[in-house]
KOLROZA-847151 format. One record per residue: x, y, z of N, C-alpha, C in turn; residue in one letter. Coordinates in pm, whole numbers, padded with zeros to 5 digits, always signed. Last residue first. Layout:
% KOLROZA-847151
XYZXYZXYZA/...
This chain:
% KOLROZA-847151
+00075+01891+02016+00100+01721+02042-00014+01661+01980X/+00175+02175+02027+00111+02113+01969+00148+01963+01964X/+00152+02493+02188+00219+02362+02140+00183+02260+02090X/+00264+02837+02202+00138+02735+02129+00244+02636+02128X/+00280+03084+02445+00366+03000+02378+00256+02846+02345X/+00304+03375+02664+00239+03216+02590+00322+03184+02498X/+00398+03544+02950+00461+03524+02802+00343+03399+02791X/+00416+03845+03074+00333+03726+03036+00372+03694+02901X/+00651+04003+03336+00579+03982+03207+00465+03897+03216X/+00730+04058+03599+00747+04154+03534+00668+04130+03358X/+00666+03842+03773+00639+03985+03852+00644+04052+03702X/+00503+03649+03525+00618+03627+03646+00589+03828+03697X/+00313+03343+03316+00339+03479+03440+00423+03485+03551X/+00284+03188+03107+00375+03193+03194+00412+03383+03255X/+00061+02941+02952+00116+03121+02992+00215+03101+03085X/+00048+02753+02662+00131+02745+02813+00147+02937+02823X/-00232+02602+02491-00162+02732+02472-00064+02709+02662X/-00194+02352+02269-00202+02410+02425-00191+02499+02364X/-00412+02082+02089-00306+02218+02082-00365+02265+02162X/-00353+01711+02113-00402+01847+02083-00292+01947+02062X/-00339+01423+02280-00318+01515+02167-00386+01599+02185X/-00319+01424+02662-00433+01394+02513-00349+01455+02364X/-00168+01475+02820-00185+01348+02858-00302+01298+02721X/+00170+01608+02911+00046+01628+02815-00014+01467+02803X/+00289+01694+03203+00269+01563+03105+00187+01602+03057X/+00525+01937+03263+00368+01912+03272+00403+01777+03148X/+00783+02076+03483+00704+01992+03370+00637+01953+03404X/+00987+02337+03575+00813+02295+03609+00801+02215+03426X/+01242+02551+03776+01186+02457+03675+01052+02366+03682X/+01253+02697+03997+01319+02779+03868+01280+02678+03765X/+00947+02730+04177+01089+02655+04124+01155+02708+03987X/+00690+02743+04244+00807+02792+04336+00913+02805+04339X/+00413+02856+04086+00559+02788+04078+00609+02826+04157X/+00071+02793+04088+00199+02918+04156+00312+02825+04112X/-00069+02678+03810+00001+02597+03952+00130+02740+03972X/-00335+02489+03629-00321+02633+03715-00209+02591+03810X/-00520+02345+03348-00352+02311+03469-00362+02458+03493X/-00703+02400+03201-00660+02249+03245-00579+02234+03319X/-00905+02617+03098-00798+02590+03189-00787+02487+03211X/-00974+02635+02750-01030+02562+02861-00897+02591+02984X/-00974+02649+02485-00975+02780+02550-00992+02787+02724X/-00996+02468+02339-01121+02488+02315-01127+02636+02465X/-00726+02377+02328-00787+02424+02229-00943+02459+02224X/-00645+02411+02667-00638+02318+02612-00697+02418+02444X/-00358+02598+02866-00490+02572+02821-00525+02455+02721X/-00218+02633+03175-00180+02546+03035-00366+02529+03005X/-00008+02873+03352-00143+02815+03286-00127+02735+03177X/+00177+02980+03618+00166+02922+03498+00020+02835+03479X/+00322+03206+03756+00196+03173+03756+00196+03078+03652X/+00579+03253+03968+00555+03274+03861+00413+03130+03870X/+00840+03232+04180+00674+03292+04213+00686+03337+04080X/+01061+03097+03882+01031+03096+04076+00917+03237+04107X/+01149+03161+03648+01001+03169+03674+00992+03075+03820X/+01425+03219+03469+01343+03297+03621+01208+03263+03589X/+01431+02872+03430+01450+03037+03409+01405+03066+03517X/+01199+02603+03234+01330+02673+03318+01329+02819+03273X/+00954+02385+03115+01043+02483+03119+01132+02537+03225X/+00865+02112+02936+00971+02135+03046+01000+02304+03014X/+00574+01846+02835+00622+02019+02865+00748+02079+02936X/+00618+01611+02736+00627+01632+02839+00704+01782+02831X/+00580+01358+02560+00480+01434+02556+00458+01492+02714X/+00936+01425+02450+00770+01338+02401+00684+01431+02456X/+00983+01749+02479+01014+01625+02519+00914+01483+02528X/+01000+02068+02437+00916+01958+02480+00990+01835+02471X/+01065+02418+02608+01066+02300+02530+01021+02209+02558X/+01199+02726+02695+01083+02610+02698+01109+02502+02597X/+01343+02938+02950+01330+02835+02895+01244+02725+02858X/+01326+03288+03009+01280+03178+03032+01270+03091+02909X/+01493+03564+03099+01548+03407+03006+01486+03294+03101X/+01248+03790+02986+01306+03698+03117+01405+03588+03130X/+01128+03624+02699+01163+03727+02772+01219+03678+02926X/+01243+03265+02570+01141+03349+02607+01161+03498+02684X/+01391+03055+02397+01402+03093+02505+01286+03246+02481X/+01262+02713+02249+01262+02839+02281+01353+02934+02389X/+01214+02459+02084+01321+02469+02156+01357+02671+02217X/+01010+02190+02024+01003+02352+02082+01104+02365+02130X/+00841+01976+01781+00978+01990+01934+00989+02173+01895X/+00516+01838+01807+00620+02003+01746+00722+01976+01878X/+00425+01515+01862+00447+01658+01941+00559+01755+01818X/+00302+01394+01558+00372+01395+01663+00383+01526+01725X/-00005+01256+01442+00095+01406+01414+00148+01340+01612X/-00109+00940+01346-00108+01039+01451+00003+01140+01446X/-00311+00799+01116-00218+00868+01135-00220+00967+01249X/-00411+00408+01156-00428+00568+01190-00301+00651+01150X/-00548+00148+00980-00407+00244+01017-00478+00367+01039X/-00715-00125+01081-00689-00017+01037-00585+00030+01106X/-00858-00475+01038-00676-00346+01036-00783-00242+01022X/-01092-00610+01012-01011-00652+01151-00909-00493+01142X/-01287-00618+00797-01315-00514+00922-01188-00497+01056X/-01131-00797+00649-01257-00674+00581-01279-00540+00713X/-01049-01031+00572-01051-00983+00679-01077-00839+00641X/-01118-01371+00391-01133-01218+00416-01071-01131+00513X/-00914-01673+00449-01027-01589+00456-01006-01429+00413X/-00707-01808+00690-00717-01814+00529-00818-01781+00515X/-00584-01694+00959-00678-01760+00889-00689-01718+00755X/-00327-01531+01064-00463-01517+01013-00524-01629+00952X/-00112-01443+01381-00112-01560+01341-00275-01479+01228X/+00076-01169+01308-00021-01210+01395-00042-01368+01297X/+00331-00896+01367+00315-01014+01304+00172-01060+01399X/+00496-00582+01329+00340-00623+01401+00321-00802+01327X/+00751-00372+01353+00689-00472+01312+00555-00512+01375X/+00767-00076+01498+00798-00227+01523+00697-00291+01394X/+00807+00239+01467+00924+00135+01556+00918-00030+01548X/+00649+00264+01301+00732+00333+01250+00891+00275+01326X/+00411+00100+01377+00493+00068+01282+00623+00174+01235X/+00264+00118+01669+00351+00194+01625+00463+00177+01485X/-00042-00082+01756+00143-00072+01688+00129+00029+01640X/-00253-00192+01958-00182-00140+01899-00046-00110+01870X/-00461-00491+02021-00329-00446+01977-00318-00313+01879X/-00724-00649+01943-00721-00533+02055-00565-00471+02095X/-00753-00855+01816-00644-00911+01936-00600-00771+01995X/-00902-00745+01608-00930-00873+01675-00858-00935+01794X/-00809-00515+01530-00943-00486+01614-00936-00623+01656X/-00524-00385+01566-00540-00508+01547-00699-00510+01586X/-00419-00058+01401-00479-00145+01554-00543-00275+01445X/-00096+00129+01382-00196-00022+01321-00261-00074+01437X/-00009+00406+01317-00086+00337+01401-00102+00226+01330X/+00246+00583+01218+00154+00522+01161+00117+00389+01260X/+00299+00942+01325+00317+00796+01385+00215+00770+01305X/+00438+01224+01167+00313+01099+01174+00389+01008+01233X/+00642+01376+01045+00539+01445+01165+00481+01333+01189X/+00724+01224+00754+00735+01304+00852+00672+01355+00920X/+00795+00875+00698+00691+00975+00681+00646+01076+00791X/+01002+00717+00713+01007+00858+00699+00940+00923+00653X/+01025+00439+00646+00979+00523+00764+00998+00630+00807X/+00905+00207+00467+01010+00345+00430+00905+00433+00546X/+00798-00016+00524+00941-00008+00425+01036+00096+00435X/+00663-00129+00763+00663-00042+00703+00810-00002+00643X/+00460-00438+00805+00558-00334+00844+00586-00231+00727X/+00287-00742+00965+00269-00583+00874+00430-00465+00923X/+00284-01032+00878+00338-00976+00928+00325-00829+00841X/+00163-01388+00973+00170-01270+00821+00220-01106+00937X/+00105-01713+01040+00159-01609+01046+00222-01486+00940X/-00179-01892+00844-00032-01844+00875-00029-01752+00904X/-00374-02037+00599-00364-02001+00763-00221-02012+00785X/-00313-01819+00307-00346-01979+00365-00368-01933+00518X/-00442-01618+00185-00434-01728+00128-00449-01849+00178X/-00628-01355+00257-00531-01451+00318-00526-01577+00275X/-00715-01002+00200-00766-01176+00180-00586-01235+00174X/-00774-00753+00386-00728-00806+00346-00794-00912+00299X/-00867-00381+00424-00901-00529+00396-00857-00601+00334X/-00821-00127+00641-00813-00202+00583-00864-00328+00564X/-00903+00213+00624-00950+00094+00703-00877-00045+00570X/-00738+00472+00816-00724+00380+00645-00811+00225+00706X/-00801+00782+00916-00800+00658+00969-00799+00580+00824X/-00623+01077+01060-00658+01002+00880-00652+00822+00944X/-00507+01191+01236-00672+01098+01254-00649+01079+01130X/-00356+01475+01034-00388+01377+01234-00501+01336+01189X/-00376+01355+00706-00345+01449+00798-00352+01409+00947X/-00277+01330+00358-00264+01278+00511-00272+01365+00612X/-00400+01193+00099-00376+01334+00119-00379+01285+00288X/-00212+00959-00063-00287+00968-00006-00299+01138+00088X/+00053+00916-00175-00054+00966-00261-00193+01002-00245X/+00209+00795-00015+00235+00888-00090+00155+00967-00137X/+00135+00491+00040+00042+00638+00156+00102+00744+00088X/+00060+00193-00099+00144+00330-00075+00088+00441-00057X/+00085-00117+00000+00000+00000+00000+00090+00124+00000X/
């Protein structure tokens, strides 16, 4: 199957259907793994398995038959790596799916919103450093209030 040609974006779900010659172990992987920003998902709907084909192989024992409803591939956009420094020399960046900043932001306010404008994280800082686990895809907005500014900063996982 070639995804070249396919217009791709986050969530592009591919449902697949196979036919299986004989009963045997058959194995899904991916040739050329440099399809950029995307993790290519494979969920197994019959053995409730997901893969990351960009890191592993996926082999399963199939029956000689159809399989019409069992694969699909998702495409999931990876976290934007952020390598910033900010007014104040405050430091930001990401790390899988783990917010880290540094700097003067000891008594500093920090907010992490979600895309629908939502507060999801409120926390005084006490510390010259503060990571947050992003725990859904999406896009944040991170404020960062200190005695003398407000800085944001968009991220996107």
């Amino acid at each position: 199957m070639a995804f070249n040609t396919l217009p791709i974006k986050d969530s592009t779900v591919i449902h697949i259907g196979i036919y299986i010659p004989t009963d045997n172990e058959y194995t899904f992987s991916l040739n050329n793994k440099t399809i950029n920003n995307f993790d290519l998902i494979l969920i197994d709907k019959g053995t409730n398995k997901t893969i990351n084909l960009k890191n592993n192989n996926y082999t399963t024992y199939l029956n000689k038959g159809s399989h019409n409803n069992r694969f699909e591939i998702q495409f999931k956009s990876q976290i934007s790596t952020i390598n910033t420094t900010l007014s104040n020399n405050i430091h930001i960046w990401t790390d899988n799916n783990k917010v880290n900043i540094n700097g003067e932001i000891d008594n500093s306010i920090i907010y992490i919103y979600n895309s629908s404008g939502q507060l999801i994280h409120k926390t005084q800082n006490q510390y010259s450093s503060f990571t947050y686990e992003l725990t859904e895809r999406g896009v944040y907005l991170i404020g960062i209030k200190t005695k003398n500014s407000y800085n944001t900063i968009k991220i996107i996982y």
